[in-house]
C-alpha positions in Angstrom: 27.9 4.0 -8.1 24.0 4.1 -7.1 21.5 6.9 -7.2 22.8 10.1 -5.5 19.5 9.8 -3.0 20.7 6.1 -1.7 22.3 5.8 1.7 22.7 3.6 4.4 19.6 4.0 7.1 20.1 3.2 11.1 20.2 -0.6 10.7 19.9 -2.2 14.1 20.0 -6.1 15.2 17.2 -7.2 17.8 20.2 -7.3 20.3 20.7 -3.6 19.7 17.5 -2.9 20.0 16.3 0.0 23.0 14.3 -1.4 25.9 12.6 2.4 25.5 11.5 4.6 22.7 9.2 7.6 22.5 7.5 6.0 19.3 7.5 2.2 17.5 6.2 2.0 14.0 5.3 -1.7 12.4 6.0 -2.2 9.0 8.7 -0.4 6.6 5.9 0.2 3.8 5.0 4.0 2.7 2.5 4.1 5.6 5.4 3.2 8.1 8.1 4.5 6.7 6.9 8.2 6.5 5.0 7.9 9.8 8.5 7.4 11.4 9.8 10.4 9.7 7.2 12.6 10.7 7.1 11.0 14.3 11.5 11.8 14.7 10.6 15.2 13.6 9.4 15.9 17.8 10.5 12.0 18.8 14.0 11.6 20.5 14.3 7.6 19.6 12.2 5.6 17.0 11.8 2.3 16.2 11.0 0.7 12.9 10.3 -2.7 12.4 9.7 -5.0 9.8 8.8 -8.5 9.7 10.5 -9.0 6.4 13.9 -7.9 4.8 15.0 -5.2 3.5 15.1 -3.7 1.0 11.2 -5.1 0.4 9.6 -6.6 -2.2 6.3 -5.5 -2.1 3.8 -6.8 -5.1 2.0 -3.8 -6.5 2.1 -2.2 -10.0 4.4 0.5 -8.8 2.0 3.7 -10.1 2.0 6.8 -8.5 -1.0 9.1 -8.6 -1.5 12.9 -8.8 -2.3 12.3 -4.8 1.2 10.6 -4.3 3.3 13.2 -5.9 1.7 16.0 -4.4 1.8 13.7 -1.1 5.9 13.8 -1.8 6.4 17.4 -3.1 7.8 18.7 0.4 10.9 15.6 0.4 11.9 16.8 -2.9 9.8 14.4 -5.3 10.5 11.2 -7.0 14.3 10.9 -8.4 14.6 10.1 -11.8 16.4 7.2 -11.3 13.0 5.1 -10.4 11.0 6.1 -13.4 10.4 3.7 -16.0 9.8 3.2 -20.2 6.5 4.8 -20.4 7.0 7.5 -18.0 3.6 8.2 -18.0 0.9 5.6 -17.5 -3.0 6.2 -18.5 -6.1 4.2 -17.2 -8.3 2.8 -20.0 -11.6 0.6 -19.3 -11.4 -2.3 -21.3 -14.4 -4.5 -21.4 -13.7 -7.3 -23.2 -16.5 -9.0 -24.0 -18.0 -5.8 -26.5 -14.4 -5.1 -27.4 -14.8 -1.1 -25.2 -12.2 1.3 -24.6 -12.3 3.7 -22.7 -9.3 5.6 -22.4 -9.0 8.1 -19.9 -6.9 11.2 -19.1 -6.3 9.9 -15.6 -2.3 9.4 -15.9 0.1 7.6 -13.4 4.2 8.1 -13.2 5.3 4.1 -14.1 8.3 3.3 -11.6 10.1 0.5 -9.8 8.5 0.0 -6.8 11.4 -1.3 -5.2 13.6 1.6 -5.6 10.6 3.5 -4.7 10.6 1.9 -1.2 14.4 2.1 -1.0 14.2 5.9 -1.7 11.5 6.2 1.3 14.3 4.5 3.2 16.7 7.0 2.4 14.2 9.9 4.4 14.9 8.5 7.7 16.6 10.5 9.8 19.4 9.2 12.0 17.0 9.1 15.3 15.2 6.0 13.0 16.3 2.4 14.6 15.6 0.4 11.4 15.2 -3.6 12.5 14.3 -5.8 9.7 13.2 -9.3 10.0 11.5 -8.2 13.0 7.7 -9.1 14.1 5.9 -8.0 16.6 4.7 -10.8 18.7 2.6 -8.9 21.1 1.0 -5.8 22.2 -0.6 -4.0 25.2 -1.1 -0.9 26.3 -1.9 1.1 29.7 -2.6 4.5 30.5 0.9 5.7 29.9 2.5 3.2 27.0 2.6 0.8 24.9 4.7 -2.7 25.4 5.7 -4.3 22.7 6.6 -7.8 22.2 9.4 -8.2 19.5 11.0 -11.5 17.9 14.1 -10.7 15.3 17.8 -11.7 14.3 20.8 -10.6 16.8 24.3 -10.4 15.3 24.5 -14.0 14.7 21.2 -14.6 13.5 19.7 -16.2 15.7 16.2 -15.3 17.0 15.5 -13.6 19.8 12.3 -12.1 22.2 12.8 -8.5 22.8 10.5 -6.3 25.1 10.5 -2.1 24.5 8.4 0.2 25.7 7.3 3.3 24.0 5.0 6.1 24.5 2.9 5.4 21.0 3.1 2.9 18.4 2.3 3.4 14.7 1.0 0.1 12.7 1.5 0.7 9.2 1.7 -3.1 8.7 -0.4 -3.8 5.2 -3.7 -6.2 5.0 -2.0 -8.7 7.5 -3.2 -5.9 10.0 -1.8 -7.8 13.3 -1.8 -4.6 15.1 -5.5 -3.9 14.8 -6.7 -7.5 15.1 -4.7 -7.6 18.6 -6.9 -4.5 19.3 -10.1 -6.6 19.0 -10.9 -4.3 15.4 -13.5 -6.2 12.9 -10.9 -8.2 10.8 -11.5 -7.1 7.0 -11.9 -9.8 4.8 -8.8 -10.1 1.8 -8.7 -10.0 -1.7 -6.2 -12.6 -3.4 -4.1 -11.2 -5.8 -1.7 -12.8 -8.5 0.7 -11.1 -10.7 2.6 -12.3 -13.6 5.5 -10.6 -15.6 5.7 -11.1 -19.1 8.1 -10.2 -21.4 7.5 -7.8 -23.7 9.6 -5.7 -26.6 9.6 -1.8 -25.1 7.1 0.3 -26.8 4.8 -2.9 -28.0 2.4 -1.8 -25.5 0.5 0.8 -25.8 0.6 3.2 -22.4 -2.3 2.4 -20.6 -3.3 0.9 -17.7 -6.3 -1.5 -18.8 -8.4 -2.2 -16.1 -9.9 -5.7 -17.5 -13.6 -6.7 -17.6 -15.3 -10.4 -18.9 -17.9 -12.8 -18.2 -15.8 -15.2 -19.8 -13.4 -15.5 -16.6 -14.7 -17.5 -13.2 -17.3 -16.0 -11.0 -14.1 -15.7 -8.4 -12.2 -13.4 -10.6 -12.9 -9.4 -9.7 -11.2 -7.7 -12.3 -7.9 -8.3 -13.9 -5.2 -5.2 -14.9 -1.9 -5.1 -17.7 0.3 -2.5 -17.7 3.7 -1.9 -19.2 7.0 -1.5 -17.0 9.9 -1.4 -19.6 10.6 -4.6 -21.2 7.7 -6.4 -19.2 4.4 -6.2 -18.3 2.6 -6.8 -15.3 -0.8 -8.9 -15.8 -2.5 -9.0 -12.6 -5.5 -11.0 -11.5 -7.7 -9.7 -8.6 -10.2 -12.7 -6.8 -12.4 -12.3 -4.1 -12.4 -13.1 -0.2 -12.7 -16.9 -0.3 -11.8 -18.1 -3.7 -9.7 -21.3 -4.0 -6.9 -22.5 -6.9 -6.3 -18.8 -7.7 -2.8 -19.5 -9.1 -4.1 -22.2 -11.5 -7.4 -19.5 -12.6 -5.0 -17.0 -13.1 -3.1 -19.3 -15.3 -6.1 -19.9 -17.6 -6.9 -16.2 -17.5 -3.5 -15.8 -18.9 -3.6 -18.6 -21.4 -7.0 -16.7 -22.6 -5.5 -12.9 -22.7 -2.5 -14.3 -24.6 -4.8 -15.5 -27.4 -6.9 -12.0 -27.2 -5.4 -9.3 -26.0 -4.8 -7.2 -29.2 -1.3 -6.5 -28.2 1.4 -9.4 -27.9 2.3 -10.9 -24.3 5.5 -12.6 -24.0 6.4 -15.8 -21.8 6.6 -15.6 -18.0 9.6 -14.1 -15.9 8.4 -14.0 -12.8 5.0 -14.7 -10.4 3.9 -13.1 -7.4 1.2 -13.4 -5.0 -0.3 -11.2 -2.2 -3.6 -9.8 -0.8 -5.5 -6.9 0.2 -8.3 -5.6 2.1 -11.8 -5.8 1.1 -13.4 -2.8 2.3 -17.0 -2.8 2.3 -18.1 -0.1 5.1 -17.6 3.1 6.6 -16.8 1.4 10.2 -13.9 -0.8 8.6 -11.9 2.9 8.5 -10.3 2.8 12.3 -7.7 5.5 13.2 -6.9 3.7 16.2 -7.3 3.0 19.8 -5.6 4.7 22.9 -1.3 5.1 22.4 -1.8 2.5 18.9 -2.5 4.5 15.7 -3.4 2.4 12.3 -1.8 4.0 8.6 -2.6 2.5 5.6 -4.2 -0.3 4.8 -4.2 -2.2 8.2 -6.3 0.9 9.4 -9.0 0.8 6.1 -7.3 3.3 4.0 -6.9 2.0 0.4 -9.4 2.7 -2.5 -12.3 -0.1 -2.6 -13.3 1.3 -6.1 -10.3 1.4 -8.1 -7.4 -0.5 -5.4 -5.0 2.4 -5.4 -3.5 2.4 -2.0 -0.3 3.9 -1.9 -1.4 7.5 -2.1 -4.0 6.7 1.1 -1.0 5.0 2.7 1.6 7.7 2.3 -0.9 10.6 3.7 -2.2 8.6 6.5 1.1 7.7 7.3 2.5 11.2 7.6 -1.1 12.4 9.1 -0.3 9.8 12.2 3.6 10.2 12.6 2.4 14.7 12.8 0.1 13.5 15.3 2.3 11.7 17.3 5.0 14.6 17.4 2.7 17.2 18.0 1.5 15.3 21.1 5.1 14.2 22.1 6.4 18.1 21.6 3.8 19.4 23.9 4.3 16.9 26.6 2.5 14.2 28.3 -1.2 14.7 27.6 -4.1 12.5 28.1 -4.0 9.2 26.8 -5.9 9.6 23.3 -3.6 13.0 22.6 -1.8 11.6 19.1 -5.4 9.9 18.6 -7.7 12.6 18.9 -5.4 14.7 16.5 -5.0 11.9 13.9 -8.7 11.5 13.6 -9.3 15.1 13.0 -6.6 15.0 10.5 -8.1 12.2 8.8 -11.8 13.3 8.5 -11.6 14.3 4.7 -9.7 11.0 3.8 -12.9 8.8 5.8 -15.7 11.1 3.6 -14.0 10.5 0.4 -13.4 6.6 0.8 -16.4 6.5 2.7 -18.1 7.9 -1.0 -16.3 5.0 -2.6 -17.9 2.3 -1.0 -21.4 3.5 -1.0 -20.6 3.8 -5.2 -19.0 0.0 -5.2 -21.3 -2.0 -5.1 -22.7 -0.7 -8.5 -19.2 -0.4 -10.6 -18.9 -3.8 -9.8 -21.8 -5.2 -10.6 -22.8 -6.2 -14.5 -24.8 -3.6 -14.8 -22.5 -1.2 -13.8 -19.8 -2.4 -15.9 -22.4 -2.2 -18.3 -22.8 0.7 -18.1 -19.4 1.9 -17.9 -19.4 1.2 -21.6 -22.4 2.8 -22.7 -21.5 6.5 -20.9 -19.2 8.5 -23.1 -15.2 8.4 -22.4 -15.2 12.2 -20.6 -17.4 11.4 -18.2 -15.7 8.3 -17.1 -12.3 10.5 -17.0 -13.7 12.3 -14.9 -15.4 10.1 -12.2 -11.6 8.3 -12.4 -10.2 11.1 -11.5 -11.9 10.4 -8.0 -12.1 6.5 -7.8 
């Protein structure tokens, strides 16, 4: 018997699929996923669409931040269930090279992120058309709606074109950002990032989350990250836009931590590899254009300073499925309605990321890391609190 909170969502084959729907949302991340409950809330139909299957396996360290649990307060909070040995995760600065810790008071709730998405899942109302293994091959838009191009799995497997119609669509599809690269939207350059779980005995760790710093590791190499989750860690490397042979890096990087790191890291279980968006300006944060709003990170919305995205992506998720219903349960408005609302909405969340780049370019330079170790440990609490 599974957690109480698990239960089957709407699932739906491309042949199933509506021709019609008041709202389509891409991507069954936190962004999506709660912009499509907020959307049903005034929506009739919705569709939900992800390119791969469900449940996900999304790479990430799977904290959540003071932002996130406030974010998921009103649908009754995280279960239990999800929450791994440490419970409670704190950020340390660790620069290697003059052997500095900085431990901070900033704390994170350690969980499975892949019971964490399958517990979104469970939020969905029935109104929610869920199609997995579903991408969106195209999309226009007039004055009225949105056409959508779709190419997923009928019954039998077997691919198949789709075309629906819907009065908005939602893209809360991650760095790929199709959606707003169809738009014509400045394309964000990517991060590379490679983790690797290594076995470790529980409570061998001490419960931090070491954000990594050393001149000894390539030029490529941003900043790496460890973190307990139960009987493994997570060592993560982070390489800029660009860099090549990042597996094979990270690999060395590994070798080298193994040897230093003062607590012991066990062999290799399992390696994973994604990316994420390198944010660098105040005009890379687009709400949208016309019927088509962007959640998450395909719209900007993920920290440049310290990566956290999930919080940004959960409350610009929910910020763009309210706008959506408010316009839908009020009738047919003009044709930037949701749009102009979700902008509004999001004004606070553009100032404060907007802060965060202007501050970037300094924490990660040498000099700021620098200095990161020569300012005492309160005041770096306290400017992680908003990083």
């Amino acid at each position: 018997m599974g957690p109480q909170w698990r239960k089957s969502y709407n699932a739906v084959t491309a042949d199933a699929i509506a021709g019609r729907y008041d709202l389509v949302v891409v991507g069954a991340g936190p962004a999506g996923i709660m912009a499509a409950v907020e959307g049903a809330r005034s929506c009739e139909r919705v569709l939900l669409v992800e390119a791969g299957e469900l449940p996900r396996e999304k790479s990430c360290g799977g904290m959540l931040n003071l932002y996130t649990r406030r974010a998921l307060e009103p649908y009754g909070g995280v279960p239990e269930e999800m929450v791994l040995d440490p419970r409670w995760i704190y950020f340390r600065y660790f620069h290697m090279d003059y052997d500095v810790k900085k431990a901070t008071e900033v704390k994170f709730l350690n969980v499975d992120r892949k019971m964490f998405d399958e517990w979104l899942m469970s939020l969905l109302p029935a109104n929610v058309d869920v199609a997995a293994s579903t991408r969106l091959s195209s999309v226009s838009q007039g004055p009225a709606e949105v056409l959508c191009g779709l190419n997923g799995l009928d019954a039998l497997g077997a691919r198949v074109p789709k075309t629906v119609r819907a009065s908005y669509l939602i893209a809360g599809d991650g760095p790929r950002a199709t959606v707003r690269e169809r738009l014509g939207i400045r394309p964000f350059d990517r991060y590379i990032t490679v983790q690797e779980y290594v076995k470790i005995e529980p409570g061998e760790l001490d419960p931090y989350f070491d954000c990594i710093c050393s001149k000894e590791f390539p030029p490529e190499y941003g900043i790496g990250y460890i973190m307990p989750k139960g009987d493994v860690a997570i060592v993560g490397s982070i390489f800029y836009p660009g860099s090549r042979d990042c597996e094979a890096k990270h690999e060395k990087i590994l070798d080298r931590l193994r040897e230093t790191y003062p607590y012991p890291l066990g062999e290799s279980v399992k390696r994973e590899s994604w990316i994420a968006a390198h944010l660098r300006r105040p005009a890379d944060l687009v709400a949208g254009r016309g019927r088509i709003l962007l959640a998450g990170e395909g719209g900007g919305f993920l920290s440049c300073t310290s990566g956290e995205g999930i919080s940004f992506a959960l409350n610009s998720g929910i910020k763009a499925g309210r706008a959506v219903a408010a316009s839908v349960a009020e009738g047919p408005l003009s044709t930037d309605g949701a749009l102009r609302r979700y902008e509004e909405a999001l004004r606070p969340m553009k100032r404060n990321l907007a802060v965060r780049m202007a501050m970037f370019p300094f924490m990660n330079s040498s000099w700021g890391k620098k200095v990161a170790c020569a300012i005492p440990t309160p005041i770096v609490s306290k400017a992680t609190e908003h990083l």
